[in-house]
N, C-alpha and C positions, 0 to 999 in steps of 0.2 A: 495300788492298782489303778489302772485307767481304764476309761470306759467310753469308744469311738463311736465312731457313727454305725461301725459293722458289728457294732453288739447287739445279742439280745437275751433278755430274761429266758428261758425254757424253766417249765414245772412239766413234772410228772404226777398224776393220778393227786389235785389235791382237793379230796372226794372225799362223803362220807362217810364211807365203807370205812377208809382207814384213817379220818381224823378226828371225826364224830364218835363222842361215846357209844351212843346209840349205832356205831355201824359194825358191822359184823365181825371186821377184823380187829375190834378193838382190844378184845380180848387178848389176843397175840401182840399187838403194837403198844397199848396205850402206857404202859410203864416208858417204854421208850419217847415216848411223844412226850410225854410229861416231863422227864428228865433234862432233856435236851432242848425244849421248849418250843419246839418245832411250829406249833401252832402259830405262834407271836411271830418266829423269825421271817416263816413266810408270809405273814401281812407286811411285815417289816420290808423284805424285798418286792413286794406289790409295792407298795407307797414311795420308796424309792426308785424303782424304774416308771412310776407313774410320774412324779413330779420330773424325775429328768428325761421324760419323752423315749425314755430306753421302750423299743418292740417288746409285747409281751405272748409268750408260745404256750400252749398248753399242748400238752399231750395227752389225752384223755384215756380211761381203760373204761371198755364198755363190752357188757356179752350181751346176746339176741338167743332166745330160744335155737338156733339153729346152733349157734357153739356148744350148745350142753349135747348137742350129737355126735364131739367129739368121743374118740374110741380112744387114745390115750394120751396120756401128759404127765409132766413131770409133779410131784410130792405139794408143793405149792400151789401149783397148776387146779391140780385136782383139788384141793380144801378150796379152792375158788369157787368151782362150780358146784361142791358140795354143799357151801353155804350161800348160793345164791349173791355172791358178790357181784358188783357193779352188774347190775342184773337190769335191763330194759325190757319196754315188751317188742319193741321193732326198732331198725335206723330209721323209720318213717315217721316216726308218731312218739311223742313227749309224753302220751295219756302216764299219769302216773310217778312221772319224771319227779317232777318237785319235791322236794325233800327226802327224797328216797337214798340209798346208797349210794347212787353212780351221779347224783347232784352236787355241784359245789357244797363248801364248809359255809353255810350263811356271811360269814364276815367277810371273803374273799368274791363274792356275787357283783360289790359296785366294780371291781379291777374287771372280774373276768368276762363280766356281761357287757364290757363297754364294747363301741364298735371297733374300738383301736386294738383289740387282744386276737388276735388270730387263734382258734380253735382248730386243728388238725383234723383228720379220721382219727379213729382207735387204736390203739395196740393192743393187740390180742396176746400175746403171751407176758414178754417183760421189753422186748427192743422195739426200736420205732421202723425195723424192716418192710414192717406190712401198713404204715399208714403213709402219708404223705411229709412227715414232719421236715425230712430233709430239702425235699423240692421248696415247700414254701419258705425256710430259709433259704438257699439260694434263690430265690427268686425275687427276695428282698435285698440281694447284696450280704447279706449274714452269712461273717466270716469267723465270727465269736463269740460261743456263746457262755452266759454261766447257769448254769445246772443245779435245779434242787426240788423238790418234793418228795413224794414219796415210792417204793421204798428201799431203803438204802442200797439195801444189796441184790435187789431185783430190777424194777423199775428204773432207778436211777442210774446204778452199776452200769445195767444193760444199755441204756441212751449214748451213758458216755462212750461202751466201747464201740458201738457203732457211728457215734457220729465224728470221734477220733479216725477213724476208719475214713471215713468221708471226708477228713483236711480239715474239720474243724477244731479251732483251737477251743478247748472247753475247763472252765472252772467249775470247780465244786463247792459247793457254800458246805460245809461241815456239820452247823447244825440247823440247819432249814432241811432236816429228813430225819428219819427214825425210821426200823426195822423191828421184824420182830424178836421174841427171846423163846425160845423152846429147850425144852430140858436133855433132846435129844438130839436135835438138829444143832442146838447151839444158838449165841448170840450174831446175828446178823447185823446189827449198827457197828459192833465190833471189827468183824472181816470185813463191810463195806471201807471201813473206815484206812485198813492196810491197803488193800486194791486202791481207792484215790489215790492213794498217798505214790503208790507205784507206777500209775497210768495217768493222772490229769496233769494239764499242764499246770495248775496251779491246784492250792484245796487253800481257801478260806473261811473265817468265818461270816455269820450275819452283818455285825459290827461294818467292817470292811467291805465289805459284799455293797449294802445299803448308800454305806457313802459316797460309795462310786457312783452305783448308781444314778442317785440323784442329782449329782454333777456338785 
């Protein structure tokens, strides 16, 4: 894999809520996180588009008191705002921010805090429709991007198919994400894992991912 001037990193949601023991979805995720090593892979792709100057994107998932006035949503959707996931108290105001669910993973704070990480609006469901994330790639010249956080078949799923949608050429890093496992719903890292494989233009792993990166 090569890695141009019109690439860039994109992460989805890599938040407490779903990387942190202590956040709320961990219950659902953390078997998966654990497995797949998800944690390590994405510092691994931090440090590699850090050292090789690759742009770095975050797409952030954030709720405000006014989304839980939502009147319906899909099965996911709702366990979100049942348990108070990526929960803020306003877009205005940080009170409370730190450490909480909808804050970075601590190890991920020197990448994403720095002034060279472009931070987006939010995506409120699972696509990046309703935030900015597209305009600010093109408006960096980002022609290509590769794709990874969390989670598999929601959050990240959903980016690729819309920013495929948009002409972007998009890889998938394989295990730089995790899904959850439900006994009912089924395993989600699993069917994410078929969909890449069906729609990106490429699916890698960390390994590969990293050393592009870096140059």
């Amino acid at each position: 894999m090569m890695v141009d001037h019109d690439t860039a990193l994109v992460l989805t949601d890599p938040q407490n809520d779903f990387l942190s023991e202590a956040g709320v979805a961990w219950e659902l995720v953390g078997e998966s996180v654990r497995e797949v090593g998800t944690i390590q892979n994405i510092e691994r792709l931090l440090e590699g588009a850090t050292a090789g100057g690759v742009p770095i994107f975050v797409s952030p998932h954030y709720y405000y008191a006014h989304d839980h006035q939502w009147r319906f949503g899909g099965t996911l959707e709702q366990k979100m705002h049942e348990i108070g996931m990526f929960d803020r108290r306003g877009p205005l105001t940080l009170e409370g921010f730190e450490g909480s669910g909808a804050d970075w993973l601590d190890q991920y704070k020197p990448y994403l805090q720095s002034d060279a990480t472009i931070v987006t609006s939010p995506h409120k469901v699972y696509g990046p429709q309703n935030n900015d994330l597209a305009l600010q790639l093109r408006k960096r010249g980002i022609g290509r991007v590769i794709l990874a956080g969390m989670s598999a078949n929601l959050c990240v799923e959903s980016h690729l198919r819309d920013l495929l949608e948009h002409g972007f050429d998009v890889t998938v890093v394989s295990d730089a994400t995790a899904a959850a496992r439900h006994p009912d719903l089924g395993d989600g890292y699993a069917a994410a894992m078929t969909n890449f494989r069906y729609l990106a233009n490429a699916v890698i792993d960390t390994a590969e991912a990293a050393k592009a990166l870096s140059g």
